[in-house]
LOKE-881623 format. One record per residue: y, z, x of N, C-alpha, C in turn; residue in one letter. Coordinates in steps of 0.1 Angstrom, whole numbers, plus 5000, padded with zeros to 4 digits. Atoms other than C-alpha are relative to their C-alpha. Layout:
N
YZXYZXYZXA ...
END
This chain:
289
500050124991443316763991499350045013X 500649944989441016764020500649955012X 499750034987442916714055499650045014X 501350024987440216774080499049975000X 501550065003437016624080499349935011X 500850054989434516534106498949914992X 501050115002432316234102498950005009X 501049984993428916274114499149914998X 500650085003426816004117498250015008X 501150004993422816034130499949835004X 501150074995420915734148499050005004X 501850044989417715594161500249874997X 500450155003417615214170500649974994X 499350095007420115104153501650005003X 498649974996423714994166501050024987X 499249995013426515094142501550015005X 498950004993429815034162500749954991X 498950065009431314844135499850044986X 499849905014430815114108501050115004X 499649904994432315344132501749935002X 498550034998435115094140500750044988X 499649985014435815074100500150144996X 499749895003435715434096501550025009X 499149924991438215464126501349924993X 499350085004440515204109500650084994X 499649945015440415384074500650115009X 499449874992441515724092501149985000X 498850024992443715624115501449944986X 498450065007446115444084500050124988X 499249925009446315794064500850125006X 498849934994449215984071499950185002X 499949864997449316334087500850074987X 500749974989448616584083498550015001X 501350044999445316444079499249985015X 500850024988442916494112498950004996X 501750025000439416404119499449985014X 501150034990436516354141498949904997X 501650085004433616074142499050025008X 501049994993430716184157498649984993X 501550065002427715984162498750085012X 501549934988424316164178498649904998X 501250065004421815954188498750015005X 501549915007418216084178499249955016X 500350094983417015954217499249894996X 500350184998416615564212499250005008X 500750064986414415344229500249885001X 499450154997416115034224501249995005X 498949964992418414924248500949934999X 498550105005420514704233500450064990X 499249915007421514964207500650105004X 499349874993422015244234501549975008X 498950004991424115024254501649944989X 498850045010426114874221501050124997X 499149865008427215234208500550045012X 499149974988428715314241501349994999X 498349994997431315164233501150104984X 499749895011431815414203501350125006X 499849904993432815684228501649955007X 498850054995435915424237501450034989X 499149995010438015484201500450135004X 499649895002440315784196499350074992X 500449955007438916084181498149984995X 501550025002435215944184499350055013X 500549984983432416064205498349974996X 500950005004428915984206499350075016X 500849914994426416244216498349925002X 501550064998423016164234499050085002X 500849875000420116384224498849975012X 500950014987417816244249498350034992X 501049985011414616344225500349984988X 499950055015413816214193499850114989X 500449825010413616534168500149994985X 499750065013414216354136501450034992X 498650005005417316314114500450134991X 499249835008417416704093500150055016X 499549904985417516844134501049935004X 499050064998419916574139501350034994X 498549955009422516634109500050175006X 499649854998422217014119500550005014X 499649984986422816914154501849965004X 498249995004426216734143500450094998X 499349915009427316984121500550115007X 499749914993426917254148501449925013X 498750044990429317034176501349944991X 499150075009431616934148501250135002X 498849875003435017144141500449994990X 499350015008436517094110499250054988X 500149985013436117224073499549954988X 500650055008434916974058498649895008X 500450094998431616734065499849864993X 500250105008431116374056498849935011X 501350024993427516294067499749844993X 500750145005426615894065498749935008X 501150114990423415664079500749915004X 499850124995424115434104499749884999X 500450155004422315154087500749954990X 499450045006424815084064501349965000X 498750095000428114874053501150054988X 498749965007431215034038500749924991X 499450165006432214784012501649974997X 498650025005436114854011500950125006X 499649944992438515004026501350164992X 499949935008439315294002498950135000X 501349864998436215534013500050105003X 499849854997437615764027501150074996X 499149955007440515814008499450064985X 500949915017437815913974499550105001X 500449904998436316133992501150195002X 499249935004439516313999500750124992X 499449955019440516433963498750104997X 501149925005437216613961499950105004X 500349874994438016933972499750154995X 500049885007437217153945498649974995X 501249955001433717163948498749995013X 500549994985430817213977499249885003X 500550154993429116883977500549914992X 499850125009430016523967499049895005X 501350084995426916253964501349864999X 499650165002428815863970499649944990X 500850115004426015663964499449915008X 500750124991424215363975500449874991X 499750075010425215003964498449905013X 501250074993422014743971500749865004X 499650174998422814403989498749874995X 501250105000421114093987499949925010X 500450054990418913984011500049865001X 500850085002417713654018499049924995X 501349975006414413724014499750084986X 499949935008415313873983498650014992X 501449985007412413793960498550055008X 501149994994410013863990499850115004X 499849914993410914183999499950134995X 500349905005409514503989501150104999X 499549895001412114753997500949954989X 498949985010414914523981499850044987X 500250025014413214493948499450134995X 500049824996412314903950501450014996X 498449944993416214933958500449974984X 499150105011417614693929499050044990X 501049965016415314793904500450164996X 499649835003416315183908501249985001X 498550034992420015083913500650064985X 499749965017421015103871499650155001X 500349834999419515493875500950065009X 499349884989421815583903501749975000X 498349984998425415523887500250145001X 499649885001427415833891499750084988X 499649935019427415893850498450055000X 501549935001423315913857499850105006X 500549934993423316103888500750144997X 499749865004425416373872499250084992X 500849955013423016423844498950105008X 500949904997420516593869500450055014X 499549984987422816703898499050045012X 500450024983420916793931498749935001X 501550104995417416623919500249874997X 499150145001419816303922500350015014X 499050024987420916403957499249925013X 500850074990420016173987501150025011X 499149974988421516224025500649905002X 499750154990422415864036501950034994X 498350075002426315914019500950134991X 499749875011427316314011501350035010X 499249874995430216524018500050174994X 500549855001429716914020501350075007X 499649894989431617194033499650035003X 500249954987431417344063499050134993X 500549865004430617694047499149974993X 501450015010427817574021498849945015X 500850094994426317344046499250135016X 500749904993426217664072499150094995X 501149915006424117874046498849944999X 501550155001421617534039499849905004X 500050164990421117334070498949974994X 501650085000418217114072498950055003X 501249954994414917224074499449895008X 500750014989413917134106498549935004X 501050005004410317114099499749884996X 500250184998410716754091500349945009X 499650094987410516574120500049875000X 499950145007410216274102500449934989X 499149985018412716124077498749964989X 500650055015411416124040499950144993X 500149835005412016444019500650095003X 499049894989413916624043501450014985X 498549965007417016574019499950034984X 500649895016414816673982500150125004X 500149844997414316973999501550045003X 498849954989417717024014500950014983X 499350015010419316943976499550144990X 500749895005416517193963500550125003X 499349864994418017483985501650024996X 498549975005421617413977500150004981X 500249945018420717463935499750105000X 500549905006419017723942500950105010X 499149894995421617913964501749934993X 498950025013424417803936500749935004X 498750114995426217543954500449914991X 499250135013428017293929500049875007X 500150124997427316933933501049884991X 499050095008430116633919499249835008X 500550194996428116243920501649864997X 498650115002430915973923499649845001X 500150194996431215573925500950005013X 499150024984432215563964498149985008X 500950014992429115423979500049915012X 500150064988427615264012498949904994X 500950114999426014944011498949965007X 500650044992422714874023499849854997X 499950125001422314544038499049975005X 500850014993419214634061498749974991X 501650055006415614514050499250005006X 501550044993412614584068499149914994X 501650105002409714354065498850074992X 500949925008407114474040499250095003X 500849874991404614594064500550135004X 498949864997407214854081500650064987X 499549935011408514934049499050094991X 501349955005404715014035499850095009X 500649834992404115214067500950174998X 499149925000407315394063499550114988X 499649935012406815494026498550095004X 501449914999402815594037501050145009X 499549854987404715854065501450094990X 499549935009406815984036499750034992X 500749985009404516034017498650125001X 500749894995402416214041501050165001X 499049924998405416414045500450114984X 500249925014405516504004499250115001X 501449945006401716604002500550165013X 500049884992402416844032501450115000X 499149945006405517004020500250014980X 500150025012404116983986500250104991X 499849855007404617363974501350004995X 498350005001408517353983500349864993X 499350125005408917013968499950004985X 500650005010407317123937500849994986X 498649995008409817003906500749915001X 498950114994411316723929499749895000X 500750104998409216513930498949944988X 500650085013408116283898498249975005X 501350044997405416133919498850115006X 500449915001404416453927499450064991X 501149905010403216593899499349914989X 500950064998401916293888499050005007X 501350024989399616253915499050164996X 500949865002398416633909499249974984X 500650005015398216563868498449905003X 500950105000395716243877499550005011X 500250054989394716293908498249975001X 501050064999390716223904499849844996X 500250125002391115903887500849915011X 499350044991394015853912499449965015X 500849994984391415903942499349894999X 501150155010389015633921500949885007X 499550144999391315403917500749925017X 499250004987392915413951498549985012X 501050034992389515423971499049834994X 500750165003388315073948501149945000X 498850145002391814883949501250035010X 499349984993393715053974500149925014X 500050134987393214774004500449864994X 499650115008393814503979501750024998X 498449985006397114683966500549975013X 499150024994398114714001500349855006X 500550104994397314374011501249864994X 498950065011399414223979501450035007X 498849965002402514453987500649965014X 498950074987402714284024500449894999X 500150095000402314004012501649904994X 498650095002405213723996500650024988X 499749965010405313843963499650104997X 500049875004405314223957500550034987X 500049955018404514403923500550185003X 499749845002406614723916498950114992X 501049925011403614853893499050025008X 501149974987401614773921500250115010X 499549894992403514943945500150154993X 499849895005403815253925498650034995X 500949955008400015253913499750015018X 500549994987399715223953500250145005X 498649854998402415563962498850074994X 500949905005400015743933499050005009X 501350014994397015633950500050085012X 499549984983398015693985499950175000X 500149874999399116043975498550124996X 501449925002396316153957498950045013X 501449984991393816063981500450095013X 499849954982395416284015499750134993X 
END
């Protein structure tokens, strides 16, 4: 049974005071001698209606929220928690998400006999649901990411947004650094902890996303993680499906991407977005850098 655990949360631009409350809730109603910590570090914002919202973070018991003042990306961020943190165990979550019940942190608990545990992710529904690239990306891959799947290929299943680690594994394989911009940062980071023997356990305890960028931002995002692949493409090598795709085909990939690649992107901002599209777009994209 784990009875210390620090909660470390990264931001940028985005308030999360009422994930933070709900974590302080859950805590605070389990019985000593359970202690913790919640600390939020935020990646230096530039919106100021999110710097001045989390402020009041720093008002709860046992919470503190750190201000990096520079933006350095979210693997220098989680290693930045982890180093002001104290306790034995971590439970590292994204600030853009919604806790769906009030049992989260009691599952994580019981997991103490092994060095990482993956949550999960549970998808919401938007509004904009049919219009919206990421949801229909999200909800389409959702059936692949029960626990019973993600055990089948333990760390090339693992994503950052909703893990707990120990202290001691997580001090041998922080984050490589080197990513200053999320996307891959945490393939790589799952890659290092397989291959320095750490044990991974996937569970049904996830975080809800409820956020939805706009298709454009969501298109630029996936382009800047994608630039982020091709240039960490050696170390990723194994992790990445679209990866070695893109290398198996990549002259026809260059083809097709230099005659339809303005078209594809043009569709996937558009009101109705095609997942075949999107994904002949990802190939395309990659190939051609």
């Amino acid at each position: 049974m784990i009875t210390e655990l620090s909660i470390l949360i990264p931001t940028y631009n985005s308030t999360c005071v009422e994930l933070v409350k709900h974590l302080h809730r859950m805590c605070e109603q389990i019985a000593k001698p359970f202690c913790y910590e919640i600390l939020v570090a935020d990646d230096g914002s530039t919106l100021s209606q999110a710097i001045e919202a989390n402020q009041r973070i720093a008002l709860l018991s046992h919470c503190q929220l750190l201000m990096k003042g520079t933006n350095t990306g979210s693997a220098a961020t989680r290693n930045y928690l982890a180093a002001h943190s104290r306790y034995p165990w971590l439970l590292f979550l994204d600030s853009d998400m919604v806790i769906p019940d009030s049992d989260f942190i009691r599952r994580y608990l019981v997991c103490d006999t092994t060095d990482v545990v993956s949550g999960g992710i549970r998808i919401a529904t938007p509004p904009d649901a049919c219009s919206n690239l990421r949801y229909c990306y999200e909800k389409a891959a959702e059936p692949a990411h029960t626990a019973a799947r993600r055990n089948r290929s333990g760390f090339q299943q693992f994503r950052s947004v909703n893990f707990l680690i120990r202290r001691t594994c997580f001090d041998q394989h922080p984050f490589d650094e080197r990513f200053q911009k999320s996307g891959y940062e945490d393939v790589l980071f799952g890659k290092q902890l397989c291959e320095g023997g750490a044990t991974i356990l996937h569970i049904d305890n996830p975080l809800t996303l409820v956020d939805f960028e706009d298709n454009q931002a969501y298109l630029s995002k996936c382009e800047r993680s994608l630039r982020t692949l091709q240039q960490f493409r050696h170390e990723l090598k194994g992790y990445s499906r679209l990866l070695d795709i893109a290398a198996a085909l990549s002259p026809i990939l260059k083809l097709w991407h230099r005659c339809f690649g303005s078209l594809e992107r043009r569709h996937l901002t558009g009101l109705h977005p095609n997942l075949l599209v999107f994904r002949l777009y990802q190939l395309g994209y990659l190939a051609s850098l």
